[in-house]
C-alpha positions, 0 to 999 in steps of 0.5 A: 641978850646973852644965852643961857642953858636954860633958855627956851629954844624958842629965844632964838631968832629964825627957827620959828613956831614950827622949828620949836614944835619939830624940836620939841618931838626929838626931846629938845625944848631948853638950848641945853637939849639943843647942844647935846643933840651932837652932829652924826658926821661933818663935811669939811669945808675948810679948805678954800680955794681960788676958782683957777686952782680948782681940780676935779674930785676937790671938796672946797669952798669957793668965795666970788662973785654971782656973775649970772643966775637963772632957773629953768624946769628940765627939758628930760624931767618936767617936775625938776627944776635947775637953777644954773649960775656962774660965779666970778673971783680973781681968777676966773668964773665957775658954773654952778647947779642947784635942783628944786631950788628956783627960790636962789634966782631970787635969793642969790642976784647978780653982783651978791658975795657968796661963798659955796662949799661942795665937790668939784665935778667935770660936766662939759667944764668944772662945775659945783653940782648942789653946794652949800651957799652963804653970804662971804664971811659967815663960815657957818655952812662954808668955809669950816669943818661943817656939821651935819644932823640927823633931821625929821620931816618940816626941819632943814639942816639950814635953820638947825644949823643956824639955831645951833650956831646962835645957842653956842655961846650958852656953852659957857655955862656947862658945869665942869664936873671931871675931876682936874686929875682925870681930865689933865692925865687924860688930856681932855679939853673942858666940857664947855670947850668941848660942846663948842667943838662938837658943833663947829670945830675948828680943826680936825684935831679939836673935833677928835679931842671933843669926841673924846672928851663926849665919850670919856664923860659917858663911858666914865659916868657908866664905870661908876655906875657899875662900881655902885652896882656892885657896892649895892650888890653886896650890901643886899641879899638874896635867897640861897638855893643850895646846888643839888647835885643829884637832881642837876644830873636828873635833869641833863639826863632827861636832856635829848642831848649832851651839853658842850663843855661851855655850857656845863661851865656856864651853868656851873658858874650860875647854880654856884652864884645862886648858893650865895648869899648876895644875888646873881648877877650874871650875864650869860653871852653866847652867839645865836643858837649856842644853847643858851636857853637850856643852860637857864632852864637847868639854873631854873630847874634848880629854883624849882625844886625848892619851890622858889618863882622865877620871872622869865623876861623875853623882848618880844610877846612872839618870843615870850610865846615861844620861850614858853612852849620851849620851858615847858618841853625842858622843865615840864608845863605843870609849873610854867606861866604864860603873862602877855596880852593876850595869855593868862596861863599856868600850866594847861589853865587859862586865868583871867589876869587877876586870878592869874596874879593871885595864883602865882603868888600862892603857886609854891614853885613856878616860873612865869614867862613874859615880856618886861610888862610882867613886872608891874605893881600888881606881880612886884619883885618880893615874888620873884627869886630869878629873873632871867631876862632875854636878849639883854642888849635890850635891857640897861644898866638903869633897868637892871638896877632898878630890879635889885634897888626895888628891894633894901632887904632882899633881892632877886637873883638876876640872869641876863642873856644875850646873843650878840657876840663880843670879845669876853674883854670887852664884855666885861667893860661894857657889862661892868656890873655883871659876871661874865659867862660865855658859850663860844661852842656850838651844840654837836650837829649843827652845819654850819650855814651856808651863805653867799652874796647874789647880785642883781643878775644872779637873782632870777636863777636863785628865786627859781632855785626857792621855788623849787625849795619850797614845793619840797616843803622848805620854809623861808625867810624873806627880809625886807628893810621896810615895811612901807613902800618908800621912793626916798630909800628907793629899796623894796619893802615888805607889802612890795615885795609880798605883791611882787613874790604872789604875782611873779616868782611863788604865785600859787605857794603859801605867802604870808607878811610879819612886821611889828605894825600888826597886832599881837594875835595877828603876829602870832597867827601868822608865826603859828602857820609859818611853824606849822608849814600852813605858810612856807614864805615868810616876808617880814621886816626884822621883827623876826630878828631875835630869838624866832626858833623854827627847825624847819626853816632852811632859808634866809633871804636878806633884800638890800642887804648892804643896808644892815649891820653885820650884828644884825644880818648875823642874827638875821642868818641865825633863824635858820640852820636850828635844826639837822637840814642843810640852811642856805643864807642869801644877801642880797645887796642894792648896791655895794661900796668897798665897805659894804661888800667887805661886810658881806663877805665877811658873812660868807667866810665864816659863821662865827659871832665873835669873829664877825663881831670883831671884824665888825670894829675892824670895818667901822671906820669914821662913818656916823660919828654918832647917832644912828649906827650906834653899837646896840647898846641902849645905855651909850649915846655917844660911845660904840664897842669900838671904843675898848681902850676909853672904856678901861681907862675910864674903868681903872679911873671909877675904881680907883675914884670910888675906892678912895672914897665910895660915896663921893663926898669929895666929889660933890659935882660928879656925884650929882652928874651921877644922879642926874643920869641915872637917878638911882645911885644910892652913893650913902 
């Protein structure tokens, strides 16, 4: 019976009642789902070998014979169980091992043909510690470029891998919706032939060439997007709000200090956007602590004045509380909102939400600060004519165009920032709808902090050394990966280490947990005793990742350090040093591999975001192909910063495709993928 695309993946054979419900929680129902849920790596297995050939350190697949096979529970470690087998060819036999597996003495009998793909080892003689096994000649997990997927509890890679194998046939039916000229300059394979490859490629350079064409697809359907954003854009039309230069000035003067000269041209480029016609559309980039905040509190100011609204969209309720006190101390609280769960405030007045809601909509003149719930039916966007929205990498291309398609006639101003560093170029590709502005300078004053890498027997001096921090009234930051104790990851978590730190190192000193299970008013009171010095040592997961803002916070200590990317452990680092205290950042790795500890010490040698940031792309090598270590980036599945150049080739391609017809009507296939995507493409 032959497959199709749309075929339940309950049709094919061995993956089970429970197999389909594990699936179904990862968003796969149809074989279409399965074939787009791409391995993250491979293991190549392709070489094979003659058991006399082999040599320590080789990564093969091996074909013979079972010679002998029997399990036995570890004289050392009584819960473990080995399973010890000899394996004959031609040329000679060779041991093998397998733990918690003592099912294979019945699966794997003597005189069985198997194949078994892994990595040779020396143990008392040549020996394949944990392989891969197969019956001889199926080449599905030996034998080949093997692929490895991102699993969830009760599913096996054997059964996935299986499953994926029996669905590829209904690859055939992939549409091909490039056009002939982009795929045939560009040289990439056929989307059927490239979602074959993906799984189980032959060679190396199918494999690549089917990566490219995943990512060309994604990149390509998003310049597109962007060129239609920007088509959109100039059709809709927004409030003018004339740059008044005197009032401009009142407020920098009213500053307690000076802008650096990027942050006077960024907020020129936004009070200049905001006298046009059609509406802003602005990205304004800056690396953590830049002073992004003050140079929308001058673009708000302006809106202000003329008694226009304004949404403030904040990515967390804890930074929404505290870009609120922050807007009220730059543009005075008289007319900034506070919107989450838990607060209803204009002003010093606390409302009840609906006559919160009809405040605002009769409030001439008002900036309103909230999370991305503040945009719900009740306060649609007709009342706003500024949206500045905070940490934008959280935001998508779909999001952001879903804000300017809610109005035909009129739409809102939009500002979006964010403090993840990247080189201004490939802002500009990744960012394709936006205008670009970007704070590269740091506001005078600031030391720069102070950061170095602490081994395991260097911790016990450094904890003393905090210790001694804190009874001089310092405030910390301990991050931990986890929330939760967790044996598999074998690092420590946050409820581990508070009880550890509250017994051994701070016992007796003011400790306190924040991690993103807690409620809202718990996070809050916990944050609120932390800035007022009620907590001193604040253990956390990385919730306290963006934007947290406490000067007196001077240190930052990151358990299993290795385990973050340098974006994040940048962030991470940008808690403290905010204000005129010298701040000290301590990585503290579990382990470290050449790649890791390259990443750490990048974090030593300089505190500089778009420096990190391009030393980042530098390191990422092969790694997760895809998947879990992805650029951060919520609209890419498949593509990651890395991939500049694809990104402007499929940028000059969506320009020059919707220039020579700005609808697509020649291009019917790539108009409904188009649709299909995003589902708000206007293309009339």
């Amino acid at each position: 019976m032959a497959a199709h695309l749309s075929d339940s993946i309950a049709s094919l054979p061995g993956i089970g009642t429970q197999g389909v419900r594990i699936l179904k929680t990862l968003g796969v129902v149809s074989l279409r789902d399965l074939l787009y849920y791409v391995p993250f790596r491979y293991d190549d297995f392709s070489t094979i070998k003659s058991i006399a050939s082999l040599r320590v350190g080789d990564t093969v697949t091996v074909e013979g014979t079972i010679k002998t096979i029997n399990s036995r529970r570890s004289w050392k470690r009584k819960k473990l169980s080995l399973t010890e087998a000899t394996i004959e060819d031609a040329t000679g036999t060779l041991s093998v091992l397998w733990f918690n597996q003592p099912y294979l003495e019945e699966t794997l009998k003597p005189k069985t043909k198997v194949a078994l793909a892994g990595t040779v080892e020396y143990r008392q003689g040549l020996i394949l510690v944990n392989p891969l096994h197969e019956p001889a000649g199926q080449h599905i997990h030996t034998g080949r470029i093997v692929p490895i997927y991102g699993l969830t509890k009760g599913l096996a890679m054997r059964r996935l891998r299986s499953a994926m194998e029996k669905a590829l046939p209904a690859a055939r039916e992939f549409v091909e919706w490039l056009p002939r000229d982009v795929q045939t300059s560009e040289s990439l394979p056929g989307l059927s032939e490239a979602m074959k490859a993906i799984h189980f490629p032959d060679t190396r350079d199918t494999l690549d060439a089917a990566v490219a064409r995943l990512k060309f697809d994604e990149v390509f359907l998003h310049q597109l997007l962007f060129a239609d954003v920007r088509r959109e854009r100039r059709r809709l039309k927004a409030k003018v709000f004339s740059f008044d230069q005197v009032k401009a000035k009142d407020f920098l003067t009213r500053l307690p200090f000076t802008l650096t000269l990027g942050q006077k041209k960024a907020a020129w480029d936004i009070l200049r956007d905001l006298s046009q016609i059609h509406p802003m559309n602005r990205l304004l980039e800056g690396d953590v602590g830049s002073g992004k905040t003050v140079v929308a509190a001058m673009a708000i100011a302006q809106i202000l004045e003329k008694r226009g609204k304004v949404a403030y969209l904040a990515p967390t309720e804890i930074l929404a509380l505290q870009q609120h006190t922050t807007l009220c101390r730059l543009l005075g609280e008289d007319h900034v909102g506070l919107l989450t769960h838990a607060y209803c405030r204009l002003g010093t007045v606390d409302f009840k939400r609906d006559d919160f809601e009809k405040q605002i909509k009769k409030q001439k003149g008002c900036c309103v600060v909230g999370t991305h719930a503040l945009l719900g039916d009740r306060l649609p966007l007709p009342f706003f004519d500024l949206i500045v929205i905070d940490e934008q990498h959280r935001f998508g291309v779909a999001q952001r165009h879903a804000l300017l398609e809610r109005q035909k006639d009129h739409a809102p101003h939009l500002l979006s920032m964010t403090a993840t560093p990247i080189p201004r170029s490939l802002a500009l590709t990744i960012y394709g709808d936006l205008d670009v502005s970007c704070l590269t300078e740091m506001p005078k004053g600031r030391k720069p902090i102070a950061t170095a890498i602490v081994l395991q027997d260097q911790q016990e001096g450094m904890w003393k050394h905090l210790r001694g921090q804190i009874e001089n009234g310092e405030r910390i930051f301990i991050v931990c990966p986890l929330i939760d104790p967790s044996d598999r990851l074998g690092v420590q978590s946050v409820e581990e280490t508070s009880v550890r730190l509250k017994a051994e190192v701070f016992k007796g000193l003011p400790i306190d947990v924040l991690h993103g299970k807690m409620k809202f008013d718990e996070k809050e009171k916990v944050m609120e005793a932390f800035r007022q010095g009620k907590v001193q040592v604040l253990i956390a997961t990385t919730v306290v990742e963006v934007g947290v803002d406490i000067p007196e916070a001077t240190v930052m200590v990151v358990l299993g350090a290795e385990r973050f990317g340098l974006a994040q452990l940048h962030q991470l680092r940008g808690r403290v040093g905010r204000g005129e205290k010298q701040s000290y950042c301590y990585l503290l790795p579990d382990t470290l591999s050449d790649r890791s500890r390259a990443r750490l010490e990048a974090m030593v040698k300089t505190n500089n975001g778009f420096e990190l940031a391009q030393k980042d792309l530098e390191l990422r090598g092969p790694g997760d192909l895809f998947g879990s270590q992805q650029s951060g980036f919520p609209d890419y599945q498949f593509a990651t910063s890395a991939d500049e150049d694809l990104m402007q080739k499929a940028r000059h391609w969506a320009e020059r495709l919707m220039e020579e017809d700005p609808t697509l009507s020649t291009y019917p296939l790539m108009r409904q993928k188009m649709k299909d995507a995003f589902e708000i493409v206007h293309l009339e």
